[in-house]
Backbone as ProteinMPNN parsed JSONL, in Angstrom:
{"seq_chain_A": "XXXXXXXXXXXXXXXXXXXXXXXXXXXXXXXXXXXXXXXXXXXXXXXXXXXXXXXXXXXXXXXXXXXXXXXXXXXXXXXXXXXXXXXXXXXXXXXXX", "coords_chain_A": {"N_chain_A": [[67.248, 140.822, 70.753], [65.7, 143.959, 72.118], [66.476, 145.777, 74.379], [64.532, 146.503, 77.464], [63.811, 150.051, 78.646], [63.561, 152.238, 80.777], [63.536, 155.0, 80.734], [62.659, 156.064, 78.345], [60.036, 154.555, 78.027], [58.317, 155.988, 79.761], [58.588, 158.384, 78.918], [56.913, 158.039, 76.702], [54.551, 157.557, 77.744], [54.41, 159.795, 79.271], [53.886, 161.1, 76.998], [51.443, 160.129, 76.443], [49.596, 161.25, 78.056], [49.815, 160.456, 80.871], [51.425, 160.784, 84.411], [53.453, 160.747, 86.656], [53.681, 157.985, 88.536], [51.9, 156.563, 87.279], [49.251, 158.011, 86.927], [46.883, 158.761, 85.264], [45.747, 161.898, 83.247], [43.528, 163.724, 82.375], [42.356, 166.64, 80.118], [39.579, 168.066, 80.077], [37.225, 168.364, 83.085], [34.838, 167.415, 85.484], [33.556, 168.193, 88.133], [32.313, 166.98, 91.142], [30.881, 167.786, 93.882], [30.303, 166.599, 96.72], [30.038, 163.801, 96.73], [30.868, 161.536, 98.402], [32.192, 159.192, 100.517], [31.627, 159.846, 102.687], [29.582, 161.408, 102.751], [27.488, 160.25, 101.767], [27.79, 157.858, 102.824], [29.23, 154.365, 102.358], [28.711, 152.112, 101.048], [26.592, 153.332, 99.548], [27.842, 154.819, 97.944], [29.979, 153.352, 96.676], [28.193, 152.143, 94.939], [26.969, 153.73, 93.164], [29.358, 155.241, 91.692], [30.193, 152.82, 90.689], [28.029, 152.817, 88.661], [27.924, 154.918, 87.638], [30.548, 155.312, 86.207], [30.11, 153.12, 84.739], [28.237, 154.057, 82.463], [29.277, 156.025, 81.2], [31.535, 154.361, 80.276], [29.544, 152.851, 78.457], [28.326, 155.034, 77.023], [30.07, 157.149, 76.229], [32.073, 157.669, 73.662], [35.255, 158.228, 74.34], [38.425, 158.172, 76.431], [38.522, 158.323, 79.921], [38.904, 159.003, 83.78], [38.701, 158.782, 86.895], [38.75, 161.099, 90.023], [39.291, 161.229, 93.506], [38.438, 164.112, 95.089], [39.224, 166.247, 97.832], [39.274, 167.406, 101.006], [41.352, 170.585, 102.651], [41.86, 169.648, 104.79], [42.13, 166.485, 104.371], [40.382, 165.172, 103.817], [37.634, 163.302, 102.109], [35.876, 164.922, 99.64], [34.296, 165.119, 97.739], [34.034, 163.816, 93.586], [35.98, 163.978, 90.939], [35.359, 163.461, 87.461], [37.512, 163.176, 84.617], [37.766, 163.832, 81.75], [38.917, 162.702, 78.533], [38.24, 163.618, 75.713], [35.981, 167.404, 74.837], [33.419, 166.934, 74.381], [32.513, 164.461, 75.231], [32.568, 165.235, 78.334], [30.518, 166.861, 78.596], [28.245, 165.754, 77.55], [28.441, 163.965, 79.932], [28.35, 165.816, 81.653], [25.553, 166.894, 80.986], [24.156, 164.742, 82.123], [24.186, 163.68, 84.747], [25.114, 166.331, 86.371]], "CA_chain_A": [[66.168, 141.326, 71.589], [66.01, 144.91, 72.597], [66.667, 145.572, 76.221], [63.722, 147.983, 78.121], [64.395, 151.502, 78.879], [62.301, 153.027, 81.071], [63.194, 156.724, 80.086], [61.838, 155.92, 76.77], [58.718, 154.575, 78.625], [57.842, 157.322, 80.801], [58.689, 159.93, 77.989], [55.912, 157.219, 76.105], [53.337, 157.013, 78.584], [53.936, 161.363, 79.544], [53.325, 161.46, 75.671], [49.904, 159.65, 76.11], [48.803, 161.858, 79.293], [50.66, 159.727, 81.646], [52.278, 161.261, 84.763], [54.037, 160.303, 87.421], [53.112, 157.392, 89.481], [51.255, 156.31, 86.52], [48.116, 158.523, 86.955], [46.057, 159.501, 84.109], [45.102, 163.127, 83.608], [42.835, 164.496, 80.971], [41.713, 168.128, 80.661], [38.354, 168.082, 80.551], [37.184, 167.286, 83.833], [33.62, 167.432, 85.774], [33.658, 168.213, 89.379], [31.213, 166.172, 91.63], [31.534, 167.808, 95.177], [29.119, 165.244, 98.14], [29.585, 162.337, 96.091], [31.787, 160.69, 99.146], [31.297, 158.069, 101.187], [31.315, 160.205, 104.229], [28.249, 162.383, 102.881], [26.076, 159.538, 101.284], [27.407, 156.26, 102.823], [30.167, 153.776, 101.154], [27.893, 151.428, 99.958], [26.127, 153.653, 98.419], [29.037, 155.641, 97.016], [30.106, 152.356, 95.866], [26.812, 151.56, 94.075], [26.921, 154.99, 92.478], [30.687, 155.286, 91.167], [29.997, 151.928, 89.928], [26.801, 152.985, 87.624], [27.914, 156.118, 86.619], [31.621, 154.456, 85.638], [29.266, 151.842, 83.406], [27.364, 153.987, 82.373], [30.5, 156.498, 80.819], [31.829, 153.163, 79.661], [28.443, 152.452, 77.332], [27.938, 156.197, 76.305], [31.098, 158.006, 75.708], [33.559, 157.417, 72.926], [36.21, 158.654, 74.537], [38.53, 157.977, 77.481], [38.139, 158.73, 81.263], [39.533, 158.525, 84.666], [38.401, 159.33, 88.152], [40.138, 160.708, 91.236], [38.986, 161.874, 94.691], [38.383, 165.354, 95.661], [39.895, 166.174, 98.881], [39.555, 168.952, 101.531], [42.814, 170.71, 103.247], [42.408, 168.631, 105.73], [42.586, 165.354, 103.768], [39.053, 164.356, 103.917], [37.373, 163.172, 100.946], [35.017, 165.527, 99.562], [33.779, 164.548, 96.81], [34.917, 162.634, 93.207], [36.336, 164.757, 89.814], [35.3, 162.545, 86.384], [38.233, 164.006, 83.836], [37.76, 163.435, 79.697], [39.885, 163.384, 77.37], [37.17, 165.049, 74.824], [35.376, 168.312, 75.756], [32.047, 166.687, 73.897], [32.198, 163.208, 76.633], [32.713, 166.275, 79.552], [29.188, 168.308, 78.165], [27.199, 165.021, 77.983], [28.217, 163.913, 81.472], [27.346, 167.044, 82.923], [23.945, 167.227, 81.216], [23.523, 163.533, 82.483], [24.926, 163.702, 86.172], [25.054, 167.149, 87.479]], "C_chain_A": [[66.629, 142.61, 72.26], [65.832, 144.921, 74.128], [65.148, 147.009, 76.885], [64.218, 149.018, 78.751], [63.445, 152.295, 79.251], [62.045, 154.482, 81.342], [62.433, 156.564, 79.128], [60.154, 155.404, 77.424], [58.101, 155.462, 78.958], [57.951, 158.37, 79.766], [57.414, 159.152, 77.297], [54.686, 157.629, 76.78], [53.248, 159.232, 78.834], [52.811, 161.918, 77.969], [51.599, 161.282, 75.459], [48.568, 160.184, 77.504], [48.968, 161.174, 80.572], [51.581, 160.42, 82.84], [52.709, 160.37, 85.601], [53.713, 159.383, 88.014], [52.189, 156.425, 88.496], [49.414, 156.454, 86.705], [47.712, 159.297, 85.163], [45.525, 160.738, 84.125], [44.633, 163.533, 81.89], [42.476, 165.613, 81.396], [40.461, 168.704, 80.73], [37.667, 167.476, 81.967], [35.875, 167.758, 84.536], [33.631, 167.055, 87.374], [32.579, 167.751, 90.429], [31.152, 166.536, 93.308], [29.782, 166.977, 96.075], [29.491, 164.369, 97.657], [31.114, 161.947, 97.019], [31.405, 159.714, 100.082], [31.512, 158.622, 102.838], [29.794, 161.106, 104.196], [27.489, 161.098, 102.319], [26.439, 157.945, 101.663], [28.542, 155.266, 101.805], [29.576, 152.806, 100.824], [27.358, 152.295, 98.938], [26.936, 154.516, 97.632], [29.569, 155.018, 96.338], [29.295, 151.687, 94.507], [27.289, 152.473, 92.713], [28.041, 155.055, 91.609], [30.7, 154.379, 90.649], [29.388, 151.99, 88.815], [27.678, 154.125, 86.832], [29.546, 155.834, 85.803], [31.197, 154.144, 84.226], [28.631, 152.772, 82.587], [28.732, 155.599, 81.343], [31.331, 155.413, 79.958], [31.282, 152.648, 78.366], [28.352, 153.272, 76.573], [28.535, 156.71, 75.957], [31.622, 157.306, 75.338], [34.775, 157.413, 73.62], [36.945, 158.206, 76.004], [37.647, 158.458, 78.488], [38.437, 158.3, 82.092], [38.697, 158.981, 85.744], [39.121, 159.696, 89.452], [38.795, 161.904, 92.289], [39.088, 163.081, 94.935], [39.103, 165.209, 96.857], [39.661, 167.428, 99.561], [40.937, 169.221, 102.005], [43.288, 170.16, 104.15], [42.275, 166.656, 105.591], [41.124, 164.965, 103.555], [38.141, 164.388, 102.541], [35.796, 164.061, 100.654], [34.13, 164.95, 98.32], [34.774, 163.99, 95.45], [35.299, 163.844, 91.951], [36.424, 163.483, 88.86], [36.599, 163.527, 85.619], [38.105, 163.083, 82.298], [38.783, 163.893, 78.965], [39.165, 164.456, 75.861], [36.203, 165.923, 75.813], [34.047, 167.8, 75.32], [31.692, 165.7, 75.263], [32.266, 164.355, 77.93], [31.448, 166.832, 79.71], [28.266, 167.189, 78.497], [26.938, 164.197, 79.401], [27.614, 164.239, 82.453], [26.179, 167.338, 82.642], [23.757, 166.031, 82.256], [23.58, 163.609, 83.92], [24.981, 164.932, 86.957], [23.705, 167.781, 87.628]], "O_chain_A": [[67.684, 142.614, 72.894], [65.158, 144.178, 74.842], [65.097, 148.202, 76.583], [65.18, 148.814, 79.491], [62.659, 152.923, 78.541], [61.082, 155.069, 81.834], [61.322, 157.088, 79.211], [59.182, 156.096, 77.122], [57.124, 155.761, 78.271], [57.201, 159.332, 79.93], [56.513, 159.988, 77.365], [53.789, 158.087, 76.073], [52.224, 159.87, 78.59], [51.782, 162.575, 77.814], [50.799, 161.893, 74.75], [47.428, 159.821, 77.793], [48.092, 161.41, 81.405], [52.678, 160.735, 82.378], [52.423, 159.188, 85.409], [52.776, 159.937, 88.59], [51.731, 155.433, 89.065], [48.566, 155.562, 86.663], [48.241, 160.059, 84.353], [44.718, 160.9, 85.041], [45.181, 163.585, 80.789], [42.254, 165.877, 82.578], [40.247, 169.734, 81.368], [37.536, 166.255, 82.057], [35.66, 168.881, 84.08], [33.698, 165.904, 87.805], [31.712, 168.625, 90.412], [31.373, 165.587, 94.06], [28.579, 167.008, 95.814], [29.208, 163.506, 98.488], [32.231, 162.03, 96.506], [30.221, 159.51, 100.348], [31.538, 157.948, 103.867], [29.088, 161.404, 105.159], [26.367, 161.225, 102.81], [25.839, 156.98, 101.19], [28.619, 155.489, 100.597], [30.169, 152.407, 99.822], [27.547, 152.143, 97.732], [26.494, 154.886, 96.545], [29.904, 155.521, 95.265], [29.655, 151.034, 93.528], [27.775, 152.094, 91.647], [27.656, 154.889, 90.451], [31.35, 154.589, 89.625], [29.873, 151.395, 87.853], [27.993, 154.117, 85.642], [29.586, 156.262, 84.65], [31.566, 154.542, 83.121], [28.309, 152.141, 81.579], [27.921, 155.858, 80.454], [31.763, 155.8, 78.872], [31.941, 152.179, 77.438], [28.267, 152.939, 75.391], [28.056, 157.259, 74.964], [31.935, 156.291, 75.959], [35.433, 156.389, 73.439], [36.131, 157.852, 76.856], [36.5, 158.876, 78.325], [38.512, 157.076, 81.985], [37.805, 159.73, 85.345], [39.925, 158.93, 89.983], [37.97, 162.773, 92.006], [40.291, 163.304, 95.069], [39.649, 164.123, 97.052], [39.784, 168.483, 98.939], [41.768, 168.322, 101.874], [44.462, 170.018, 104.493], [42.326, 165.828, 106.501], [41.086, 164.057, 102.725], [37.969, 165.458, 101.958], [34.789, 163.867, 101.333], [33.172, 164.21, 98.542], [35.95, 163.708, 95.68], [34.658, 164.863, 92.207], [37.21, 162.569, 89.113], [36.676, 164.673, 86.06], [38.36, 161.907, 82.037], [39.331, 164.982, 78.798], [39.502, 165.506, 75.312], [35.762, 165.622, 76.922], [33.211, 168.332, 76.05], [30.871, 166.0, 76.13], [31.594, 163.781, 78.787], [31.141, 167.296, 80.808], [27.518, 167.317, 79.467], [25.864, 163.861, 79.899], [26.94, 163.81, 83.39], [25.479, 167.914, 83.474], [23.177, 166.343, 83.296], [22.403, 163.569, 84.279], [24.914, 164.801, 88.179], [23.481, 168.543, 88.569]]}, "name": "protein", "num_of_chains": 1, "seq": "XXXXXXXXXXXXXXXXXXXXXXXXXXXXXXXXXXXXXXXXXXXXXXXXXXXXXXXXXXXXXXXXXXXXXXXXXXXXXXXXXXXXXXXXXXXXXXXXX"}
């Protein structure tokens, strides 16, 4: 039984768009600025990030991750969708922005 080696991991996982911390980054990505739960409410930011998740989930082939916008002073501005294809990035943004 081989023993784990978690250089060989991490060089694995960088290989598959994998960085640090084990965040996902793709380069297509679709910038969403209000969509926070200080401008519309965390239920309903919850609702929302939920649907449009599912709804990315049903319609695109392709991966996808999500991460928080942020202003300079930490506060969440809105959300950034990122694709790994530039086609799942085009039909997003007809659908959503």
């Amino acid at each position: 039984m081989s023993r784990f080696n978690l250089v060989e991991f991490r060089d694995l996982l960088s290989e598959k768009g994998y960085q640090a911390g084990f965040n996902i980054t793709y380069p297509h990505g679709v910038e969403l600025p209000g969509w926070s739960p200080a401008t519309i409410g965390h239920k309903a930011f919850n609702t929302v990030l939920t649907e449009t998740r599912q709804w990315c989930r049903d319609n695109l082939p392709g991966q996808f991750t999500t991460k928080r916008m942020r202003s300079d002073a930490l506060r969440e501005v809105g959300i950034r969708f990122e694709f790994e294809s530039p086609t799942d990035a085009a039909y997003f943004r007809l659908r959503w922005c």
